[in-house]
N, CA, C and O atoms as a Tinker XYZ file with bonds, in Angstrom:
   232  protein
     1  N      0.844000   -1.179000    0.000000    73     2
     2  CA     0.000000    0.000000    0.000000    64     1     3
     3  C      0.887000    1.239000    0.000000    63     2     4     5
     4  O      1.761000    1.219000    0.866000    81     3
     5  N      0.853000    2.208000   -0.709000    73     3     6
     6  CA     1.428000    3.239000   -1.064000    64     5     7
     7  C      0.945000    4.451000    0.342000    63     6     8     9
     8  O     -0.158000    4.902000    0.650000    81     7
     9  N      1.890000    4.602000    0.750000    73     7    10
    10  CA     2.332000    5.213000    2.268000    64     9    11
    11  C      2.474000    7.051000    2.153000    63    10    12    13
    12  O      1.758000    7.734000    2.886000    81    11
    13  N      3.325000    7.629000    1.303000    73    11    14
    14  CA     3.651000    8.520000    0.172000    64    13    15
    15  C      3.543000    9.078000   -1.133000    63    14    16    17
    16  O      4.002000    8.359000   -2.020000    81    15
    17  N      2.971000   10.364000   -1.551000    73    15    18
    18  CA     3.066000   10.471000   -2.779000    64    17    19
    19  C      4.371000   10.560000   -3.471000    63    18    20    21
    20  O      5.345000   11.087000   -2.934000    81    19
    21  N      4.397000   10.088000   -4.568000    73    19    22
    22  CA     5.867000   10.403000   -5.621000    64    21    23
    23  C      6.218000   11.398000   -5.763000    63    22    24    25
    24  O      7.415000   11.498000   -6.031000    81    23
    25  N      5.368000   12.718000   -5.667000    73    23    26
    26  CA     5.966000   13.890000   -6.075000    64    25    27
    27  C      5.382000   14.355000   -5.124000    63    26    28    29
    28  O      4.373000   14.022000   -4.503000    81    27
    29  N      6.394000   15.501000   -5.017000    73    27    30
    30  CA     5.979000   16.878000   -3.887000    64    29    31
    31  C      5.121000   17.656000   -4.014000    63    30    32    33
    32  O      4.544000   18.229000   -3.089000    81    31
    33  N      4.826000   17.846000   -5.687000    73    31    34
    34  CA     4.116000   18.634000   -5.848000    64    33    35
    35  C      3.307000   18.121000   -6.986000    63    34    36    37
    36  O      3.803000   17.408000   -7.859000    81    35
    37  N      1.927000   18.524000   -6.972000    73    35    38
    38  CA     1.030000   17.890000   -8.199000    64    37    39
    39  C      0.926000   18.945000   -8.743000    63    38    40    41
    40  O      1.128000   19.972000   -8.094000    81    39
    41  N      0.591000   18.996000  -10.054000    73    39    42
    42  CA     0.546000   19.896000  -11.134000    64    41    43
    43  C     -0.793000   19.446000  -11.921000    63    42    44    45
    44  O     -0.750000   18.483000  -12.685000    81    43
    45  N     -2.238000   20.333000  -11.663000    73    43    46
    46  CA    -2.935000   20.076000  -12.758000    64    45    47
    47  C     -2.858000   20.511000  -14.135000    63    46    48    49
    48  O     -2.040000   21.311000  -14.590000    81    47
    49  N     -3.934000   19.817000  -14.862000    73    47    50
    50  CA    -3.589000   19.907000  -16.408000    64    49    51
    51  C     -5.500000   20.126000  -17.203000    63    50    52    53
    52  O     -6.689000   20.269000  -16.922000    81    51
    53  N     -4.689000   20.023000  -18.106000    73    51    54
    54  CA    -6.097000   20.961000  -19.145000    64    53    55
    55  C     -6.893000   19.663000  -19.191000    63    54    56    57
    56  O     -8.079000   19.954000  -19.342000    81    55
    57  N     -6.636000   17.796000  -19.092000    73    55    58
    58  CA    -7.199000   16.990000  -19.399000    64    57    59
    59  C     -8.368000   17.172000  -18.893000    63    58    60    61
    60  O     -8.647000   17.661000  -17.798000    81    59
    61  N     -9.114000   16.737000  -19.771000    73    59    62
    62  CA   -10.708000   16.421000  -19.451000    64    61    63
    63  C    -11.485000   15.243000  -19.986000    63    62    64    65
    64  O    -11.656000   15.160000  -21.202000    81    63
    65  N    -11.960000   14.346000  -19.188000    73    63    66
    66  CA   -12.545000   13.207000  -19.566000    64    65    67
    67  C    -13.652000   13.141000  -19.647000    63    66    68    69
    68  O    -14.120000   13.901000  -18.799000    81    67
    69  N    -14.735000   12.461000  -20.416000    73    67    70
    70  CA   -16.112000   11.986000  -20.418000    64    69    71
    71  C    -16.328000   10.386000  -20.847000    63    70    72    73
    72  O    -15.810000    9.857000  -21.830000    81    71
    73  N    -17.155000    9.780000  -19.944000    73    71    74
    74  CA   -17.589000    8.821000  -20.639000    64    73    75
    75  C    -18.008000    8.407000  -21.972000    63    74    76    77
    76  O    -19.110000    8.806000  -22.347000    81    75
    77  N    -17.390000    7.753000  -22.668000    73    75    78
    78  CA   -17.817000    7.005000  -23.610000    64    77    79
    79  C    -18.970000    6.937000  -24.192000    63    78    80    81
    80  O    -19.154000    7.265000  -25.364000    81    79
    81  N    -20.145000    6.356000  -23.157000    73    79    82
    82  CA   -21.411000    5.547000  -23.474000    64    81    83
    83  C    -22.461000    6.744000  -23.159000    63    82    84    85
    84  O    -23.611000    6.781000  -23.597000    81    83
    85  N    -21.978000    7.526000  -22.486000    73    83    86
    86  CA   -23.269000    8.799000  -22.503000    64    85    87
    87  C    -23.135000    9.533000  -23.105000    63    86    88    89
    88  O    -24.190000   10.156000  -23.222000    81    87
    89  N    -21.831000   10.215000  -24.061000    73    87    90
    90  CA   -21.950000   10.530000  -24.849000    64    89    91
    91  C    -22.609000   10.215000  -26.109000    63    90    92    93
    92  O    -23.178000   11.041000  -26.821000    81    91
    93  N    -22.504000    9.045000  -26.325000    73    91    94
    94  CA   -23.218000    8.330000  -27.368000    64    93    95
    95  C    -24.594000    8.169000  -27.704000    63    94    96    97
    96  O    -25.045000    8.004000  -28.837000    81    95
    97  N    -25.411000    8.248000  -26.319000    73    95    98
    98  CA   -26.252000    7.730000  -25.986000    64    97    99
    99  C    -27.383000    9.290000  -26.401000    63    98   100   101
   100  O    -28.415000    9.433000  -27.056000    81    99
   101  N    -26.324000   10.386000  -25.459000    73    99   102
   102  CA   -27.036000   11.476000  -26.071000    64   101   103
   103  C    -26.935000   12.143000  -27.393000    63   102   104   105
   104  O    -27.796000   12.770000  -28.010000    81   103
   105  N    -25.938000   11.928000  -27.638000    73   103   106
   106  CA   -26.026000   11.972000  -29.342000    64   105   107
   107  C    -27.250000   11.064000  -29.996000    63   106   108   109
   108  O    -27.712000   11.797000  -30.870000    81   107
   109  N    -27.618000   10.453000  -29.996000    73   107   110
   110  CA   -28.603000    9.277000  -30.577000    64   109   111
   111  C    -29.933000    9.808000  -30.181000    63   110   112   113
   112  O    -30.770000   10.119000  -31.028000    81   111
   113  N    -30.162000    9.930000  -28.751000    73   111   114
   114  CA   -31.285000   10.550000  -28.157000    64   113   115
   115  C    -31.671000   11.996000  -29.029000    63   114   116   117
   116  O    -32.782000   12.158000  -29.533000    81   115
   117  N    -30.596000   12.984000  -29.114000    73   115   118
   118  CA   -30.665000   14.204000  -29.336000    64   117   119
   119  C    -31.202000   14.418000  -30.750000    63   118   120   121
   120  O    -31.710000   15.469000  -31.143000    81   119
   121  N    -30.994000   13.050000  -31.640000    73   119   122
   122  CA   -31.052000   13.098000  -33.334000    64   121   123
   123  C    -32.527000   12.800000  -33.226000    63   122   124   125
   124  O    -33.431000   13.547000  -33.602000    81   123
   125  N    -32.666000   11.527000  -32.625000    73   123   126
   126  CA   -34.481000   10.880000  -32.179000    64   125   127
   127  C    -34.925000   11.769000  -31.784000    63   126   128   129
   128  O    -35.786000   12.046000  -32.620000    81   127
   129  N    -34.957000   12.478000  -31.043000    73   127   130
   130  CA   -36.281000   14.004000  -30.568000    64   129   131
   131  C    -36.144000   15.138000  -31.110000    63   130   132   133
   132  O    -36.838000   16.083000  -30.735000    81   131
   133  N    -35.007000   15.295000  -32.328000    73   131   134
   134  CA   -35.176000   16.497000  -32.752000    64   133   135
   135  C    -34.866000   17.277000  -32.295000    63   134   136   137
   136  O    -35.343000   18.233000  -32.906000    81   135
   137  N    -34.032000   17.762000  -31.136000    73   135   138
   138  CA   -34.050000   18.688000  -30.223000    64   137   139
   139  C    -33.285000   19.625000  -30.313000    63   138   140   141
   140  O    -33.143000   20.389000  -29.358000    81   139
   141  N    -32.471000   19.829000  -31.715000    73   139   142
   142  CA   -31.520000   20.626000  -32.674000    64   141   143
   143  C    -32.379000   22.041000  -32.795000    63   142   144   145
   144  O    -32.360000   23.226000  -32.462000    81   143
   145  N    -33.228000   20.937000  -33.597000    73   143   146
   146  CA   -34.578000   22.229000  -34.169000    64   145   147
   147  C    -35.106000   22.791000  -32.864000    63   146   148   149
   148  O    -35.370000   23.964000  -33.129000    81   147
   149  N    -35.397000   22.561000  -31.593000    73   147   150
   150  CA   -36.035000   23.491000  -30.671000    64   149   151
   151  C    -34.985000   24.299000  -30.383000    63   150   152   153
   152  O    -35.190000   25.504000  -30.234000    81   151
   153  N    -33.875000   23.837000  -30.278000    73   151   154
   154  CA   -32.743000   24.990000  -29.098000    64   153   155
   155  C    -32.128000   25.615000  -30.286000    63   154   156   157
   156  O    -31.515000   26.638000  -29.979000    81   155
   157  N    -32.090000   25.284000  -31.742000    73   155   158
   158  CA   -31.376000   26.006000  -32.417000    64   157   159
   159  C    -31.582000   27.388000  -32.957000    63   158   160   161
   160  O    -30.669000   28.184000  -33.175000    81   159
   161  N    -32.923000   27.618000  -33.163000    73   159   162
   162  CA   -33.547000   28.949000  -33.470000    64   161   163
   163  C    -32.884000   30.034000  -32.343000    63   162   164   165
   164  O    -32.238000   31.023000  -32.688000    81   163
   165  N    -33.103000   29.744000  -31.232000    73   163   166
   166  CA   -32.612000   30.867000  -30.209000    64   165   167
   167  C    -31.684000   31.100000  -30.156000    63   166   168   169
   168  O    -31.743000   32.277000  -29.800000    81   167
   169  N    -30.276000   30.759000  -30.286000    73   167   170
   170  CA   -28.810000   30.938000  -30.761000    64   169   171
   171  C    -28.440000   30.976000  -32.316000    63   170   172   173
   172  O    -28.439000   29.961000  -33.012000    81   171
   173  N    -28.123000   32.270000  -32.794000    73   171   174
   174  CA   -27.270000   32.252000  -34.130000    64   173   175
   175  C    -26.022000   31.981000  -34.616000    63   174   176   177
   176  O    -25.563000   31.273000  -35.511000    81   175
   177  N    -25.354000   33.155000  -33.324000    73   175   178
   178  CA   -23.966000   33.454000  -33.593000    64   177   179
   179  C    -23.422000   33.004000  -32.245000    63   178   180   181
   180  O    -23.952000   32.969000  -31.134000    81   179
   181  N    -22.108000   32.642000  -32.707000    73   179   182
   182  CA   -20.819000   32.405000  -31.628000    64   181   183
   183  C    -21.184000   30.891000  -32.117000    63   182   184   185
   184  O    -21.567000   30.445000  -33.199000    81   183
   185  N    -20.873000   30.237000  -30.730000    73   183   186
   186  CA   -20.754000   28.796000  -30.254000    64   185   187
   187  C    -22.145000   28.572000  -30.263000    63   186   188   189
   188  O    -23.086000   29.177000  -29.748000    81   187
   189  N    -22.017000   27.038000  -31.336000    73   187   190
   190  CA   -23.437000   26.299000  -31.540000    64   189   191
   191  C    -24.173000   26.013000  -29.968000    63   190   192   193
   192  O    -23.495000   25.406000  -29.138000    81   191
   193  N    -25.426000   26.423000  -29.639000    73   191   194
   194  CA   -25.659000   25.913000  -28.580000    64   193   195
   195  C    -26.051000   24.441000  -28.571000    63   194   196   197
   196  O    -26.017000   23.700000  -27.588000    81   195
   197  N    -26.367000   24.178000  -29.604000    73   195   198
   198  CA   -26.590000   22.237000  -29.390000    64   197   199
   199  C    -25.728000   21.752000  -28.988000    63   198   200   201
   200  O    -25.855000   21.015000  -28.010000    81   199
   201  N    -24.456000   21.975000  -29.599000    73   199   202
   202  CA   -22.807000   21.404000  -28.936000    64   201   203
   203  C    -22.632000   21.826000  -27.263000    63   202   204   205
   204  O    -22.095000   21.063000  -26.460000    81   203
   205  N    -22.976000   22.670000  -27.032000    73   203   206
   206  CA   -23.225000   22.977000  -25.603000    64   205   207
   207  C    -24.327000   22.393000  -24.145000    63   206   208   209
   208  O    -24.397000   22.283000  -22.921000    81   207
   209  N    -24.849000   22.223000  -25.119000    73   207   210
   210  CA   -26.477000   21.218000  -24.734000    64   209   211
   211  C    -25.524000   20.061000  -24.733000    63   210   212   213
   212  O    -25.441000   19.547000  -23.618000    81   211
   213  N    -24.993000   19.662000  -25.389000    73   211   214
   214  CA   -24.946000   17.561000  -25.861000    64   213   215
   215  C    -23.669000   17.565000  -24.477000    63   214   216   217
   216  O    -23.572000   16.631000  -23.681000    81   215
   217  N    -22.891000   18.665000  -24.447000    73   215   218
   218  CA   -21.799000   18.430000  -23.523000    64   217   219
   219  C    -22.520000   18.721000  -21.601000    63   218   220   221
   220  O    -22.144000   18.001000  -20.676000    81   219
   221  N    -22.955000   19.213000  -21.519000    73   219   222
   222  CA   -23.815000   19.769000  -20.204000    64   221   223
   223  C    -24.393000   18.433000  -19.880000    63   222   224   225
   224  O    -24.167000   17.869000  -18.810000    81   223
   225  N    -25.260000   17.861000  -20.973000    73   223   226
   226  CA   -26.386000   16.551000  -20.516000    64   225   227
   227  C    -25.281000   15.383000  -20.485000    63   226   228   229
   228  O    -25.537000   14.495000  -19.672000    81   227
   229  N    -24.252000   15.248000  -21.130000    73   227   230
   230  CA   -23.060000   14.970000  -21.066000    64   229   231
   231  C    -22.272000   14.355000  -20.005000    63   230   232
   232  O    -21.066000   14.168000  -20.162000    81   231
């Protein structure tokens, strides 16, 4: 059993993980209900809000 850390000091980092299978899952869901067409009208410009939606439910 590890008693000590290896380093003195930890250093975070930009990584960011998501599951696999819920991503997927809401992608698939999101195409089946259409739900492009409701949230997409209200956002034009900048950052797609669907891509923002799929990562949040995410």
């Amino acid at each position: 059993m590890q008693q000590k850390l290896r380093t003195y000091e930890i250093i975070p980092n930009k990584n960011m993980c998501f599951p696999i299978g819920n991503v997927l899952a809401v992608n698939q869901l999101y195409e089946i209900l259409d739900i492009a067409s409701v949230f997409g009208k209200h956002k034009k410009n900048g950052i797609d809000i669907n891509n923002l939606l799929k990562a949040l439910v995410s």
